[in-house]
C-alpha positions as CSV (number, residue, x, y, z in Angstrom):
1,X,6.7,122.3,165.7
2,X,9.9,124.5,165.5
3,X,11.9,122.2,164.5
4,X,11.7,122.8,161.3
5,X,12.4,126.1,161.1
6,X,15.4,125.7,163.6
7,X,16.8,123.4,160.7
8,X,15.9,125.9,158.6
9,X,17.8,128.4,160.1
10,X,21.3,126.1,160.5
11,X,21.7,125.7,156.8
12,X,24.4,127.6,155.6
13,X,23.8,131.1,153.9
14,X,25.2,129.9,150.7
15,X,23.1,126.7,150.0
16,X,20.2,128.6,150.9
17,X,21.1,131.2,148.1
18,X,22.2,127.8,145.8
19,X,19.2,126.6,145.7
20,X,17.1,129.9,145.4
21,X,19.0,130.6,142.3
22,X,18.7,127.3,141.0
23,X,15.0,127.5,141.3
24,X,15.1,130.8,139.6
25,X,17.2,129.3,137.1
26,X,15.1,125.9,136.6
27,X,11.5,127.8,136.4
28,X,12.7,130.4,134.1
29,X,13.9,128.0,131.5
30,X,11.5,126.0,131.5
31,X,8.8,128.2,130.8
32,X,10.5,129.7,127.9
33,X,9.1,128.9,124.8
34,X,11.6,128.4,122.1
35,X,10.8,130.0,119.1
36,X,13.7,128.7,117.2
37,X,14.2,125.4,117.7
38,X,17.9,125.8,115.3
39,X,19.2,128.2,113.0
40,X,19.7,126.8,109.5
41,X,19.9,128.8,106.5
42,X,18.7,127.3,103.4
43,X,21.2,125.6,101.0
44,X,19.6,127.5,98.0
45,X,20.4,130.7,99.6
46,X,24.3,129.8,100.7
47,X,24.7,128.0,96.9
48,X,24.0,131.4,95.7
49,X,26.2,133.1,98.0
50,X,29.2,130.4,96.8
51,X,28.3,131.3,93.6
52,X,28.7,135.1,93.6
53,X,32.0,135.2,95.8
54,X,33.4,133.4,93.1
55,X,32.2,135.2,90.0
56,X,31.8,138.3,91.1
57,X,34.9,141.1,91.0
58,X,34.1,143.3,93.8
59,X,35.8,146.2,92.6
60,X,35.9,150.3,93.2
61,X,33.2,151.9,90.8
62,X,35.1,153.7,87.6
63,X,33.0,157.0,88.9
64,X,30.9,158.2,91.7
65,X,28.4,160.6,91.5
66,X,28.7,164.2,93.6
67,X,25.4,162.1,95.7
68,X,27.7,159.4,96.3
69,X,30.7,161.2,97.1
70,X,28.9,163.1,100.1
71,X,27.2,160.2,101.3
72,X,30.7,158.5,101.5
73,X,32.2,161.5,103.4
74,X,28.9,161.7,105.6
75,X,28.8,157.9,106.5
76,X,32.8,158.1,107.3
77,X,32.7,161.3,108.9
78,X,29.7,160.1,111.2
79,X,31.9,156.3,111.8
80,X,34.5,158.1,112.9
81,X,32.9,160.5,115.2
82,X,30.9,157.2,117.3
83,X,34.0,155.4,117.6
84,X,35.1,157.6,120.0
85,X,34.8,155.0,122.7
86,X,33.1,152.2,123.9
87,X,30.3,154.0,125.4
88,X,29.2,155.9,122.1
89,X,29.6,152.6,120.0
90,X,27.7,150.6,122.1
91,X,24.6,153.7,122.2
92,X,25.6,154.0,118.5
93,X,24.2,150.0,118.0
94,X,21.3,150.4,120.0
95,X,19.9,153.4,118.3
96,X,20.6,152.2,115.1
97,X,18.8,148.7,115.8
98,X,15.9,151.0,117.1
99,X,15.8,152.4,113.9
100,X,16.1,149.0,111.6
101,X,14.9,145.9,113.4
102,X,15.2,143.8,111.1
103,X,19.3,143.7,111.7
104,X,19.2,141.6,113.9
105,X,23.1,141.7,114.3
106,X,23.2,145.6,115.6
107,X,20.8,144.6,119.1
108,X,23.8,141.8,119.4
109,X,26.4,143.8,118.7
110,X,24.8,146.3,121.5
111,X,25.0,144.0,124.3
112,X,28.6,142.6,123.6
113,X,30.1,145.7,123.2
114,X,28.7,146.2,126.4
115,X,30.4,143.2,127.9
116,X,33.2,145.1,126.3
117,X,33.0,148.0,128.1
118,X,32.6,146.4,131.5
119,X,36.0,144.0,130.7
120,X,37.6,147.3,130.1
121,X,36.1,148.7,133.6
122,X,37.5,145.9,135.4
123,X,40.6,146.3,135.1
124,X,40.9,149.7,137.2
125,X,38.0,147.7,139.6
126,X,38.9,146.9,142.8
127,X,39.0,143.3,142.2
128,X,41.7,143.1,139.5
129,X,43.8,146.3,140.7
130,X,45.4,144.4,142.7
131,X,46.2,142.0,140.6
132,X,47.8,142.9,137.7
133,X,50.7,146.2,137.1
134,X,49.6,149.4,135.8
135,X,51.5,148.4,132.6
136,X,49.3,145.2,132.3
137,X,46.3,146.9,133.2
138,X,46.8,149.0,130.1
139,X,47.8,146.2,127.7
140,X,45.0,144.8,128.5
141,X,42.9,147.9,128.1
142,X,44.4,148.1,124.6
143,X,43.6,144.5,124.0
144,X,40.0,145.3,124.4
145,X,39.9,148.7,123.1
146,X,41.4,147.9,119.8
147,X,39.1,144.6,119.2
148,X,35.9,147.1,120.0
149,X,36.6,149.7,117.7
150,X,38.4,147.8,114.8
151,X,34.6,145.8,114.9
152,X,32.7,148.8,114.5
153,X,35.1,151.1,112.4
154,X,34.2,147.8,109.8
155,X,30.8,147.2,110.6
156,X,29.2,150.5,111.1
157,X,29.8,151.7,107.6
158,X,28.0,148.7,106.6
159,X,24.7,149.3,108.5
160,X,24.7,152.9,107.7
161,X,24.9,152.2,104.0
162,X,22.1,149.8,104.5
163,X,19.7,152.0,106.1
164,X,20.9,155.2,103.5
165,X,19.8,152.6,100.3
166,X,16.7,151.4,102.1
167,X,15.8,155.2,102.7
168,X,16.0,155.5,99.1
169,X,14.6,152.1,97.7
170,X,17.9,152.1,96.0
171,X,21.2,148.9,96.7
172,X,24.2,151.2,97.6
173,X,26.4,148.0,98.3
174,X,28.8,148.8,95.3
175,X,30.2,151.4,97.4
176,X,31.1,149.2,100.3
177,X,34.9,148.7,98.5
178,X,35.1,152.4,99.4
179,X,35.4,151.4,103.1
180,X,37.1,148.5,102.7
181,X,34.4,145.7,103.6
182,X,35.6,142.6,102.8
183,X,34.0,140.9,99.7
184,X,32.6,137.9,101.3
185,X,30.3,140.8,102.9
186,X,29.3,142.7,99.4
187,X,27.6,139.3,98.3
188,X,26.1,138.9,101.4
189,X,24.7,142.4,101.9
190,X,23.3,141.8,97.7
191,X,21.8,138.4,99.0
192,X,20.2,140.4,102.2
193,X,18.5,142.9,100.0
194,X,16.0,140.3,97.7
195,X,16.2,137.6,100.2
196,X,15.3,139.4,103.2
197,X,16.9,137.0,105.5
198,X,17.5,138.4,109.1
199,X,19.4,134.8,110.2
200,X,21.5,134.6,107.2
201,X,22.4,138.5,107.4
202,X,23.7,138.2,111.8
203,X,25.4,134.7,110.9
204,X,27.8,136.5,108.4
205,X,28.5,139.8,110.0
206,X,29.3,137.5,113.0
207,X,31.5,135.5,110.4
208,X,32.4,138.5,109.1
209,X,33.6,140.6,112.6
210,X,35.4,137.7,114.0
211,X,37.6,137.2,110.9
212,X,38.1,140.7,110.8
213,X,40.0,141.3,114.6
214,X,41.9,137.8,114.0
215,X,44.7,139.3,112.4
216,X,44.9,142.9,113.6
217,X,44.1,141.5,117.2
218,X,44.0,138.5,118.2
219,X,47.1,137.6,116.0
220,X,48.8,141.3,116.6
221,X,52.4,140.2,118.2
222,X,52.3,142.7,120.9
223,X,48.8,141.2,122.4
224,X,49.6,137.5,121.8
225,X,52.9,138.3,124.4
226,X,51.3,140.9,126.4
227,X,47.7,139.4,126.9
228,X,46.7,136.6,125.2
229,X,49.3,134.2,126.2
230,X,50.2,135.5,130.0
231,X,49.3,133.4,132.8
232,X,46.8,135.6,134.1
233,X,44.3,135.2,130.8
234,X,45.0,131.8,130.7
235,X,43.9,131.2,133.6
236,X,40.7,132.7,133.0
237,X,39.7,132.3,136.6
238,X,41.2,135.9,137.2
239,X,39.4,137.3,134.5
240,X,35.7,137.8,132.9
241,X,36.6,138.6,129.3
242,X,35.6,135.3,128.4
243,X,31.9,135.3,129.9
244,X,29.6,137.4,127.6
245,X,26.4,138.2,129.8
246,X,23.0,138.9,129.0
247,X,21.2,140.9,131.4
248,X,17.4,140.5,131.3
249,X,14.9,142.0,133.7
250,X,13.0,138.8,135.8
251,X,10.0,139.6,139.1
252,X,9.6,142.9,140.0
253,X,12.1,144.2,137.3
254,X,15.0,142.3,139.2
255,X,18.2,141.4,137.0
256,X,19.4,137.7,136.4
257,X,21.6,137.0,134.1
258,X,22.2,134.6,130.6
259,X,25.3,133.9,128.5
260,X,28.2,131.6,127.8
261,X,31.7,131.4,128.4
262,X,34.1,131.4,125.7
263,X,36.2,128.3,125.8
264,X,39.0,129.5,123.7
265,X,39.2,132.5,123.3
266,X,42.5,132.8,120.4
267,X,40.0,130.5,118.2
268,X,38.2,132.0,115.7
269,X,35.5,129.2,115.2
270,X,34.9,129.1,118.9
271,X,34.5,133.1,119.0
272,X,32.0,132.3,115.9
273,X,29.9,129.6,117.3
274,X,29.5,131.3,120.9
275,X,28.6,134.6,119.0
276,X,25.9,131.9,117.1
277,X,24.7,130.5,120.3
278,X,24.5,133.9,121.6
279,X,22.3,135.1,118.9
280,X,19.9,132.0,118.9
281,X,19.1,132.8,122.4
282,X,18.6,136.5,122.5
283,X,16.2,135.9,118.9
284,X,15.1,132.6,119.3
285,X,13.7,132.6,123.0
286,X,10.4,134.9,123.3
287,X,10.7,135.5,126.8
288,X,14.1,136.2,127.2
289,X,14.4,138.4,123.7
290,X,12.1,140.5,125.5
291,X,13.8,140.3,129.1
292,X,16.8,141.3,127.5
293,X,15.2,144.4,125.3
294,X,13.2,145.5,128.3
295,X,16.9,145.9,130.5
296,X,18.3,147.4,127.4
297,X,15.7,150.0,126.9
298,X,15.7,150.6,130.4
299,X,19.6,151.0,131.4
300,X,21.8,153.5,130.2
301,X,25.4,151.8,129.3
302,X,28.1,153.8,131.2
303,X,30.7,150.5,131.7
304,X,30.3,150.1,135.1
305,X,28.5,146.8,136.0
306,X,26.7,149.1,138.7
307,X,24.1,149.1,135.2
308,X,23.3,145.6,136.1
309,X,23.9,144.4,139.9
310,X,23.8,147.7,142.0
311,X,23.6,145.9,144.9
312,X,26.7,144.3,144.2
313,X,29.0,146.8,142.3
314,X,29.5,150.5,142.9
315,X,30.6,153.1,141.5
316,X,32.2,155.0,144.3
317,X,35.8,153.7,145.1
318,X,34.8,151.5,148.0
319,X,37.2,148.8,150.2
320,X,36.9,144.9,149.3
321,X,34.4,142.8,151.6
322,X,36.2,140.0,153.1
323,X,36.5,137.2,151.5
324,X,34.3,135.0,153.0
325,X,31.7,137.4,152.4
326,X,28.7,136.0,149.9
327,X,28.7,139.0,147.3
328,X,26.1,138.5,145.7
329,X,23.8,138.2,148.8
330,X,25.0,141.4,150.1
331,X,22.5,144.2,150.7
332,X,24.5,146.6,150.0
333,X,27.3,147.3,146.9
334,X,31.0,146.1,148.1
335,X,33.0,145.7,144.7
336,X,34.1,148.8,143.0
337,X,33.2,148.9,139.5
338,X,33.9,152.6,137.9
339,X,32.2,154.5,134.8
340,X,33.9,153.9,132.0
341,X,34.5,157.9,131.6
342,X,36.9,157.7,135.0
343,X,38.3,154.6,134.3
344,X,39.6,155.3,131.2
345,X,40.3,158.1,128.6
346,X,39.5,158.0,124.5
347,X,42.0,156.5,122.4
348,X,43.0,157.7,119.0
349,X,42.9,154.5,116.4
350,X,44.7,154.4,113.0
351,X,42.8,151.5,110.7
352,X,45.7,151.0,108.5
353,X,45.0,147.6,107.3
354,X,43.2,147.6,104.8
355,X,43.4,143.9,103.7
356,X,40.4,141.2,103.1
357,X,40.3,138.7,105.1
358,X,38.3,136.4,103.0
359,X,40.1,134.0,100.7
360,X,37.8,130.9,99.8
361,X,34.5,129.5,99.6
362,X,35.6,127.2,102.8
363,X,34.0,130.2,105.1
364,X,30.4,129.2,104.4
365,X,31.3,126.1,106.5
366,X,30.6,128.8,109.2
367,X,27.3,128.4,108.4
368,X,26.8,125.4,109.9
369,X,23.0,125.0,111.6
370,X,23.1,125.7,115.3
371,X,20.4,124.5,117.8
372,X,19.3,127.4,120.4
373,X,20.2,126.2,123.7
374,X,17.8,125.5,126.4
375,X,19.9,126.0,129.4
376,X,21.1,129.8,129.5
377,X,21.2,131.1,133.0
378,X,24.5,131.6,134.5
379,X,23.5,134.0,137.2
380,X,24.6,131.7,140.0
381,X,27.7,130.5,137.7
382,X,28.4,134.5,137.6
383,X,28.0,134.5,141.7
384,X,30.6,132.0,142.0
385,X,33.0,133.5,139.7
386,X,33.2,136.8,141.6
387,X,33.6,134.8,144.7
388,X,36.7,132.8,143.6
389,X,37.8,136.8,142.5
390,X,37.3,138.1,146.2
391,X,39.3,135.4,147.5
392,X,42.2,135.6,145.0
393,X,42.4,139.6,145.0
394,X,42.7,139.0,148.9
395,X,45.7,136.9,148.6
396,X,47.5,138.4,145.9
């Protein structure tokens, strides 16, 4: 009769904890109940959007009244003062998402500026401080510093002026040329107010956000040398900036974890239609929308992944487990993961271009419909990827 259980006990650690998670995995997502089965925004509604971007002239108002003068200054003055750092931006989306529901985009902007601030965390970790210079370290910093905060020094005007004109029952968007929102976004933010569509309104600021780092980041000489085209990004293996996770609260309050990898990360369409399939899932999936809002609500974002796996990261400067250690099955923290506060100090950001990225009606391709995936969990997909780190800060 203990036969069994003595074959029991000889399987290795790791299938053991391969097929737990699997299970985990197979029973959550099954049991999910889709509430949106795809995302597609009616033709009416992006016909009329093709049809206002090319009549309308999206020009400065002649005058402003002394009202609108101080709520410019107020809703600048307030921009500038959350865009201190990742840490108030990301609190900065959260609140304001608290306050306006129905922007659907602000909650998703919340939870990948925090993938943001744990990328930039990383870096001084003790899985990737081994592996790449102090100058590199800092270039790469930059890299996802700048992205951050060029995304909300655009978008964040946006939603303030929103919630300022609903306050009032009165459309502020003619003053959005005053912060230099891009036109494509004027019509859109018109279209919001009668239409009242939450979908439409997340798929173009995603649009909209993407389009807006491609040339002052992604396309900046000094990070396509420097960052996007070393060997170590490439690789990807090295890295986590190209897995966006969703944390979400499962039994007991324990954390698992949903998301996708970004394929390609220079391409602006792939950015756009991971940051679709991304939304679909944190909206379009009852029990996991909630999952998600409950960790959220819950954990305080200070860029340390210690937020989500404290039994795997710390935030004490602590030596590497060896290698063939299973991380994620320890029982107690062995990576170092620090605050973003002692990893990193503010950064002063001039926005000096002051361009439009939008130049033709070919951007409501962008639009395309989008089915919400059904297979989301990447918790064991994570474990795997911090393993293959262990073993390559070891050797490096």
């Amino acid at each position: 009769m203990l036969k069994p259980f003595k074959k029991l006990a000889e399987i290795p650690l790791h299938l053991l904890s391969l097929t737990s998670n699997k299970l985990k995995k197979y029973k959550y997502e099954s049991k999910a109940n889709v509430k949106w089965k795809k995302i597609q925004i009616p033709n009416t509604l992006l016909e009329k959007l093709k049809n206002q971007l090319q009549t309308n002239t999206h020009t400065l108002s002649t005058s402003l009244s002394t009202d609108e003068k101080i709520l410019l200054n107020d809703i600048k003055k307030k921009t500038k003062q959350l865009n201190k750092n990742n840490i108030t931006r990301t609190n900065a989306y959260l609140q304001f998402y608290k306050r306006n529901p129905e922007i659907h985009w602000a909650f998703l902007a919340h939870l990948v500026s925090r993938n943001g601030g744990w990328n930039m965390t990383d870096l001084k970790g003790s899985l990737l401080r081994s592996i790449l210079s102090d100058q590199q370290q800092l270039d790469f910093f930059m890299f996802l510093e700048k992205a951050n905060a060029n995304i909300f020094h655009d978008a964040f005007p946006q939603l303030l002026l929103y919630e300022h004109g609903k306050q009032r029952n009165k459309n502020l968007f003619h003053l959005l040329p005053y912060f230099n929102v891009s036109a494509f976004m004027q019509s859109v933010w018109n279209l919001f107010s009668s239409e009242k569509n939450s979908q439409f309104l997340t798929i173009a600021l995603i649009i909209n956000e993407q389009h807006y780092i491609e040339k002052r980041v992604i396309h900046n000489p000094f990070f396509q040398e420097n960052v996007l085209n070393t060997l170590l990004f490439q690789a990807q293996e090295f890295l986590q900036f190209t897995q966006v996770l969703f944390p979400y609260h499962y039994q007991d309050n324990k954390v698992r974890l949903a998301g996708f990898s970004v394929r390609d990360f220079s391409n602006v369409a792939e950015r756009i239609e991971i940051g679709k399939s991304l939304y679909s899932i944190l909206f379009g999936i009852d029990v996991l929308s909630n999952d998600v809002t409950s960790f959220a609500d819950s954990t305080d974002h200070t860029g340390s992944r210690h937020d989500f796996w404290p039994h795997v990261f710390s935030k004490a400067d602590i030596t590497n487990p060896p290698a063939t250690q299973l991380v994620c099955n320890s029982k107690e923290a062995s990576i170092y993961s620090p605050p973003l506060t002692k990893a990193w100090g503010d950064i002063t950001h001039s926005f000096s271009d002051q361009s439009d990225w939008y130049k033709s009606t070919q951007t409501l391709d962008y639009f395309a419909p989008i089915s919400t995936p059904t297979r989301f969990d990447i918790t064991h997909d994570y474990c795997l990827k911090l393993q293959k780190m262990l073993v390559a800060s070891s050797v490096l």
